[in-house]
LOTIVEX-686912 format. One record per residue: residue number from 1; y, x negated, z negated of N, C-alpha, C in turn. Coordinates in pm, 1 decimal. Example, Ala and Ser with C-alpha at 12.3 -4.5 7.8 and 13.67 -1.06 7.14 Angstrom:
+-----+----------+----------+----------+----------+----------+----------+----------+----------+----------+
| num |  n_north |   n_east |     n_up | ca_north |  ca_east |    ca_up |  c_north |   c_east |     c_up |
+-----+----------+----------+----------+----------+----------+----------+----------+----------+----------+
|   1 |   -569.0 |  -1319.0 |   -780.0 |   -450.0 |  -1230.0 |   -780.0 |   -330.0 |  -1320.0 |   -780.0 |
|   2 |   -225.0 |  -1285.0 |   -708.0 |   -106.0 |  -1367.0 |   -714.0 |      3.0 |  -1290.0 |   -787.0 |
+-----+----------+----------+----------+----------+----------+----------+----------+----------+----------+
# end
This chain:
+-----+----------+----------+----------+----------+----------+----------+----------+----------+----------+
| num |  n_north |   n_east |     n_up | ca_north |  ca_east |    ca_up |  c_north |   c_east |     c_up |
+-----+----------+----------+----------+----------+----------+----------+----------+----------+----------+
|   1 |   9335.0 |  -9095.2 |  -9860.6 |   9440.8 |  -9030.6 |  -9935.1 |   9380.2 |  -8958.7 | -10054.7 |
|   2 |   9454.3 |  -8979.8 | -10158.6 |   9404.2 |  -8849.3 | -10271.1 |   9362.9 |  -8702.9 | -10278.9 |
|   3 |   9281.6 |  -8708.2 | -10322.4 |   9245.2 |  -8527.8 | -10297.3 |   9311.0 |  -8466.4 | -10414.4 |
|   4 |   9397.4 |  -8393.2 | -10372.2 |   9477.6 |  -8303.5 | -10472.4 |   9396.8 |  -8244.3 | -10579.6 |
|   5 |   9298.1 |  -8212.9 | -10531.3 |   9178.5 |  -8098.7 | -10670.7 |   9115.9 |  -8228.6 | -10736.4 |
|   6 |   9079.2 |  -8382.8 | -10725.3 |   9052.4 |  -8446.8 | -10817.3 |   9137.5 |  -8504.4 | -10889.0 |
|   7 |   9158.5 |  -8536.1 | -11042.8 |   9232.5 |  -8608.8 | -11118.0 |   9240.8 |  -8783.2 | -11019.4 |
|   8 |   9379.8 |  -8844.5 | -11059.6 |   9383.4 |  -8992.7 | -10949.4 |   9293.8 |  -9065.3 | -11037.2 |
|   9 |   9289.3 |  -9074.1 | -11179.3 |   9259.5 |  -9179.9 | -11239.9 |   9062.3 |  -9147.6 | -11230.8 |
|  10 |   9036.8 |  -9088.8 | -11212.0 |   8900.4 |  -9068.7 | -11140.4 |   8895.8 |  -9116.4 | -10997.5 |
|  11 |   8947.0 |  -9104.0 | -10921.3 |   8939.6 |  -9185.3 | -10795.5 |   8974.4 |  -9341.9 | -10811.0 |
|  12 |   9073.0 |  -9356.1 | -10902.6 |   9068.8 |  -9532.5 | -10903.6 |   8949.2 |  -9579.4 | -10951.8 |
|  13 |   8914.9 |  -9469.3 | -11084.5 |   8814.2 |  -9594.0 | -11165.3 |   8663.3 |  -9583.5 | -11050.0 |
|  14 |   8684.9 |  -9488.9 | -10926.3 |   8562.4 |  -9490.8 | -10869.6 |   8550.7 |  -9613.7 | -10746.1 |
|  15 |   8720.3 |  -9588.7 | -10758.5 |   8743.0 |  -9702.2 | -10623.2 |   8732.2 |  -9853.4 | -10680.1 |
|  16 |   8756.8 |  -9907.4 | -10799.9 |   8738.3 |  -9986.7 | -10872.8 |   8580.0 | -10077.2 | -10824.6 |
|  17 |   8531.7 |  -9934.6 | -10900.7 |   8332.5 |  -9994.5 | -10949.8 |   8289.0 |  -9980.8 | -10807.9 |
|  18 |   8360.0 |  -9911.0 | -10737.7 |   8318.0 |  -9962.1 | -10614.4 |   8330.4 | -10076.7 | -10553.5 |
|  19 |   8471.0 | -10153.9 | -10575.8 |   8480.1 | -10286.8 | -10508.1 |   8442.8 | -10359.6 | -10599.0 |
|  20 |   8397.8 | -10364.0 | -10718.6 |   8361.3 | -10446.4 | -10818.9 |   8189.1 | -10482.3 | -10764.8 |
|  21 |   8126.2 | -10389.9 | -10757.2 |   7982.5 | -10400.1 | -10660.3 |   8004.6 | -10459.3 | -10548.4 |
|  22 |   8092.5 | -10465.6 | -10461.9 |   8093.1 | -10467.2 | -10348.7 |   8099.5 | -10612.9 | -10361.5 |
|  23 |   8200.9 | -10679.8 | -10442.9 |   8240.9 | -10850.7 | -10443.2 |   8146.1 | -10912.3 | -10560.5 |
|  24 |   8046.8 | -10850.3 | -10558.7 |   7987.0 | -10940.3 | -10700.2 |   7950.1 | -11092.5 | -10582.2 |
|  25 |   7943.4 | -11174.2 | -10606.2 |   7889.7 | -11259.8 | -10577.4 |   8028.7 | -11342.4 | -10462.5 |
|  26 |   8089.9 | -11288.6 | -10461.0 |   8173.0 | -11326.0 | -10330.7 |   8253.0 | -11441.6 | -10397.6 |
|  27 |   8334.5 | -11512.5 | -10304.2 |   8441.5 | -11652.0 | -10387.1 |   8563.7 | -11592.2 | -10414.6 |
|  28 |   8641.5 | -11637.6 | -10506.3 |   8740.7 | -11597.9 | -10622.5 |   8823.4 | -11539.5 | -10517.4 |
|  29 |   8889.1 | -11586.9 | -10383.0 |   8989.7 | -11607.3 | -10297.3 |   8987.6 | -11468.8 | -10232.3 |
|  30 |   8869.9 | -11409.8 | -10196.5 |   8860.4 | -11310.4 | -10176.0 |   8853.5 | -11191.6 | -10240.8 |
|  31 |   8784.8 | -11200.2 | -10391.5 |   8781.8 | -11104.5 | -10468.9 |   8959.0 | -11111.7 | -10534.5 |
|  32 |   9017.8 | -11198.1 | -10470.9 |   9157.3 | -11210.8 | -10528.2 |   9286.7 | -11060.9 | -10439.6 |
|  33 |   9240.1 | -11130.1 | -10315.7 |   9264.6 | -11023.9 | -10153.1 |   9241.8 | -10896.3 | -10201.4 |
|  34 |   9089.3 | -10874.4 | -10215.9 |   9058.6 | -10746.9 | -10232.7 |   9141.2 | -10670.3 | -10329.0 |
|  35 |   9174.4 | -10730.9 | -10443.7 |   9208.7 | -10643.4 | -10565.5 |   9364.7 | -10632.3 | -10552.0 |
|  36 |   9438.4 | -10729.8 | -10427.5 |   9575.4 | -10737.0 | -10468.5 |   9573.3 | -10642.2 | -10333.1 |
|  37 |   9494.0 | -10572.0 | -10223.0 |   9508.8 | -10489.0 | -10181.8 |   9506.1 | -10374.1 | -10168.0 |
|  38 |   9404.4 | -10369.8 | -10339.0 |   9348.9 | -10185.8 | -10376.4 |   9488.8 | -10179.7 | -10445.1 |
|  39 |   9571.1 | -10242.2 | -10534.0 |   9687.6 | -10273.3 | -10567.1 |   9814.7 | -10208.6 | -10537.7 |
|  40 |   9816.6 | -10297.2 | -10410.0 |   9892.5 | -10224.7 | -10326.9 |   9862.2 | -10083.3 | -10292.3 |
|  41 |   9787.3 | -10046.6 | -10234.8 |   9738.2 |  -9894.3 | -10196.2 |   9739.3 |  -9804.9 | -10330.5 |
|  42 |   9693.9 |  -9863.9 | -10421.3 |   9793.2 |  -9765.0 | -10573.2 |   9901.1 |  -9775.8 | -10576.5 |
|  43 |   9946.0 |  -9836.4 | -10561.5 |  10141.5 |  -9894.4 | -10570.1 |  10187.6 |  -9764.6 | -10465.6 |
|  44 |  10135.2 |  -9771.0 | -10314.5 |  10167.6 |  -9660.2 | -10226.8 |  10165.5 |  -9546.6 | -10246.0 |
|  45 |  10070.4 |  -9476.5 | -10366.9 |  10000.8 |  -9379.5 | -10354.3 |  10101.4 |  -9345.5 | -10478.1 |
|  46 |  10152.7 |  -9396.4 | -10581.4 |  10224.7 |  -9385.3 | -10732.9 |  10363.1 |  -9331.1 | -10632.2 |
|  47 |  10408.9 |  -9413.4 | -10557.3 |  10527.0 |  -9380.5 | -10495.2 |  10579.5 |  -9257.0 | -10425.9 |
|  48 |  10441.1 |  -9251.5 | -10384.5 |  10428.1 |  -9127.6 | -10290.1 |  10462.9 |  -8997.5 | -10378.2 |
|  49 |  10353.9 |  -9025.8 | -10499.6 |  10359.3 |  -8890.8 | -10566.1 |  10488.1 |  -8845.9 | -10648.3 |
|  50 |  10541.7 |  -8989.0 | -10676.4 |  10709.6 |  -8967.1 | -10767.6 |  10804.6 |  -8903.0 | -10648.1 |
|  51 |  10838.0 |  -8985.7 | -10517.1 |  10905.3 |  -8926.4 | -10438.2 |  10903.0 |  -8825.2 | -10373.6 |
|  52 |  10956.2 |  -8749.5 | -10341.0 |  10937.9 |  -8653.2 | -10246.8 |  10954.4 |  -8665.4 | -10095.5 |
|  53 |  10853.9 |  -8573.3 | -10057.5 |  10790.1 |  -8596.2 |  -9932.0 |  10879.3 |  -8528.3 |  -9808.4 |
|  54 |  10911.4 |  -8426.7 |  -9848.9 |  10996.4 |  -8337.9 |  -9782.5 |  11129.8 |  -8411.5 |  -9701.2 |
|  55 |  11153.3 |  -8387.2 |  -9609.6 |  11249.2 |  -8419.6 |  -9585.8 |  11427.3 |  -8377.4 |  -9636.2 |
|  56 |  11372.4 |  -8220.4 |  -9618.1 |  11528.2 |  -8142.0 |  -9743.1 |  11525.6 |  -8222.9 |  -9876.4 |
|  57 |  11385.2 |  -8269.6 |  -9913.4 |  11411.9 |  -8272.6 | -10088.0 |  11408.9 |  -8370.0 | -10127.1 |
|  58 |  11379.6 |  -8505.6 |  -9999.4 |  11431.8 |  -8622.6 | -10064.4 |  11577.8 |  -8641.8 |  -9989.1 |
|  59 |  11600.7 |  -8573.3 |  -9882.6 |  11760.0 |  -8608.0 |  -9888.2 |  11847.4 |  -8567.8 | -10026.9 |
|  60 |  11812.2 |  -8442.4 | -10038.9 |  11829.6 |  -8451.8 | -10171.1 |  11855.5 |  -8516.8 | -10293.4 |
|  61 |  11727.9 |  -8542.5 | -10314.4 |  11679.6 |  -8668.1 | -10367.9 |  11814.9 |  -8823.1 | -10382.7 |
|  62 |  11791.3 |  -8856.0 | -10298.5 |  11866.0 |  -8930.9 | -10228.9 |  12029.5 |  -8939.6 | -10247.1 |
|  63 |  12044.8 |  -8815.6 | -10253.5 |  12210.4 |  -8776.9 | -10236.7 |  12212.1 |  -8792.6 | -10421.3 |
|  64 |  12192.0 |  -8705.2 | -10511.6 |  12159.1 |  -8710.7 | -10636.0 |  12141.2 |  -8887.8 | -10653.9 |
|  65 |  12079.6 |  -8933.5 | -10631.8 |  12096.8 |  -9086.9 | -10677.0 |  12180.4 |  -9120.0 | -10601.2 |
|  66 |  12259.0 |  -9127.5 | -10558.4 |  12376.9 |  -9189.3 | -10516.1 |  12497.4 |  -9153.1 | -10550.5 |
|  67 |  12502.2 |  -9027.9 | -10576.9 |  12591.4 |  -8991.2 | -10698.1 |  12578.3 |  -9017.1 | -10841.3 |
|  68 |  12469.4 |  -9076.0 | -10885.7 |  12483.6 |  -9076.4 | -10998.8 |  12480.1 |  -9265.0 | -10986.5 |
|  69 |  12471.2 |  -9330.6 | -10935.7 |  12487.3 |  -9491.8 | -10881.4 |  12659.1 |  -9446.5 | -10869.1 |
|  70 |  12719.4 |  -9360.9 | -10841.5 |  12800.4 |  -9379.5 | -10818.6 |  12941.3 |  -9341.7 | -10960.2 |
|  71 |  12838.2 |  -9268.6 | -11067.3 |  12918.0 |  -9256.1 | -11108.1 |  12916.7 |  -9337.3 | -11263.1 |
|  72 |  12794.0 |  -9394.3 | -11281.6 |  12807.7 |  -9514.2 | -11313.8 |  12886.6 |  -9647.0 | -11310.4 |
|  73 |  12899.2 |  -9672.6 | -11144.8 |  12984.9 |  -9780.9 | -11141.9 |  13150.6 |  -9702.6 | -11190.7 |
|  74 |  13164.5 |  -9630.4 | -11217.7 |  13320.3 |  -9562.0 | -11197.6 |  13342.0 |  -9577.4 | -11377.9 |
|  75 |  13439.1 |  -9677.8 | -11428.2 |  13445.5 |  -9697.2 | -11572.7 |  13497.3 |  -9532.8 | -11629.7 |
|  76 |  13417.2 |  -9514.0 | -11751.3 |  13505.5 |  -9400.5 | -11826.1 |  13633.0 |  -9454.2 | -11898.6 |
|  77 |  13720.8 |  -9336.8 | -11877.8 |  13857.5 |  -9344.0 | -11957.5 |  13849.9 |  -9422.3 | -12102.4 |
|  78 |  13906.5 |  -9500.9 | -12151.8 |  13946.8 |  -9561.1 | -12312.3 |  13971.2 |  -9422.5 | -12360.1 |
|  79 |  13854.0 |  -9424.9 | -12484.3 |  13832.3 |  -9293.8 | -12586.3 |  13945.7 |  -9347.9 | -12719.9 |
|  80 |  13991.7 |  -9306.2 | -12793.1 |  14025.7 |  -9357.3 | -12958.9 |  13929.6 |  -9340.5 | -13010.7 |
|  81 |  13896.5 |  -9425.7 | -13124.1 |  13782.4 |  -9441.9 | -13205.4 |  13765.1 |  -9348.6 | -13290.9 |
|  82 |  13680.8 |  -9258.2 | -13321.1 |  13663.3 |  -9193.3 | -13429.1 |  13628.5 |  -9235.2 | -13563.6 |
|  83 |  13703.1 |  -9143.7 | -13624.6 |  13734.4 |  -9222.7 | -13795.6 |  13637.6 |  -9117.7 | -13870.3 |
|  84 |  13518.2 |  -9185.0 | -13916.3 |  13401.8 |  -9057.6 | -13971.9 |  13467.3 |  -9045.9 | -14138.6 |
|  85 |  13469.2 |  -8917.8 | -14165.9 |  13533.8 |  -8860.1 | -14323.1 |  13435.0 |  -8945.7 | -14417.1 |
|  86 |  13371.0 |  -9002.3 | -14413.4 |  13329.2 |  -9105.1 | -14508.0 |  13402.6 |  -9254.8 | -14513.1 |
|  87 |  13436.4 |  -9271.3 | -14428.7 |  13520.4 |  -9383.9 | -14422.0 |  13656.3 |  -9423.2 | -14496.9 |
|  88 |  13662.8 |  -9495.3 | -14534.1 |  13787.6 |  -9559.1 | -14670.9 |  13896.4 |  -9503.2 | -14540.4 |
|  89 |  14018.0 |  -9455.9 | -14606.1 |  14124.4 |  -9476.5 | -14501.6 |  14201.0 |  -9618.1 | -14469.8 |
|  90 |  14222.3 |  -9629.6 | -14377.5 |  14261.4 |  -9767.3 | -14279.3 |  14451.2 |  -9798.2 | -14397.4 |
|  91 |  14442.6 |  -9929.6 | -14438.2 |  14582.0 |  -9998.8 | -14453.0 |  14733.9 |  -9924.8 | -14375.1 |
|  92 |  14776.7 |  -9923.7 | -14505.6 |  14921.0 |  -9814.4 | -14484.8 |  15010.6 |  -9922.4 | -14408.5 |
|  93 |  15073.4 |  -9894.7 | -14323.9 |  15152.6 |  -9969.1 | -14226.3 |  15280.6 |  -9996.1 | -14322.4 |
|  94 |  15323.5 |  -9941.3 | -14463.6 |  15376.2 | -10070.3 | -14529.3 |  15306.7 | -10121.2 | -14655.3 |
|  95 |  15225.3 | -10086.6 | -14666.4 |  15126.7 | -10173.5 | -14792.9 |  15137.3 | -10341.2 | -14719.3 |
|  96 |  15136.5 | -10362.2 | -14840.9 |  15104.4 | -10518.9 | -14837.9 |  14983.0 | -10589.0 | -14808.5 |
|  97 |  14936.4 | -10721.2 | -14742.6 |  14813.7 | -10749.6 | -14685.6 |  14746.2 | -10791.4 | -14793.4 |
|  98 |  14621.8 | -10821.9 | -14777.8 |  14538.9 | -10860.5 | -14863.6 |  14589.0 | -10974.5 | -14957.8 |
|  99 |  14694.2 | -11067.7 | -14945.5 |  14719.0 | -11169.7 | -15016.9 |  14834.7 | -11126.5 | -15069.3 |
| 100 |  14893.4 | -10987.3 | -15087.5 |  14968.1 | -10956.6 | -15182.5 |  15143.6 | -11005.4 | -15119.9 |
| 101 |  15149.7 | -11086.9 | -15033.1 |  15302.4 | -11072.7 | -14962.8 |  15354.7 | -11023.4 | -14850.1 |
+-----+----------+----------+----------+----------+----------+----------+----------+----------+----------+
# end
């Protein structure tokens, strides 16, 4: 597990040159294994630290994204368009159309 008092990206690049020594010489198939399993175990460890651990604070957690999943799917009301004061004013409902009849 990570030690809280070291920076992570110092423990990867140590865990790295470590398996990088470790597979010099080894066949592709394995140095393939190895790296898609230090991988994973960063993947675990990224997750860990975004989520919360707690049980109060990822229910939390939890509840908060599902309200907001929820209020997403829920369409907002039809706004009227706003007409910005730079804008030409819109055709007089009896002016004539562009072709003059």
């Amino acid at each position: 597990m990570h030690n809280p008092t070291r920076p992570l990206i110092s423990s990867v690049a140590t865990g790295i040159s470590g398996l990088v020594l470790a597979l010099i010489g080894a066949p592709w198939w394995l140095t393939a294994i190895a790296f898609a399993c230090f991988a994973l175990g960063l993947l675990v460890t990224v997750i860990q630290s975004v989520f919360p651990q707690d049980s109060e604070h990822r229910l939390a957690w939890w509840r908060a994204r599902w309200h907001h999943q929820q209020r997403r799917r829920t369409p907002l009301p039809a706004r009227p368009p706003v007409r910005d004061a730079r804008q030409a004013p819109g055709p007089r409902a009896d002016a004539p159309d562009r072709h003059g009849e």
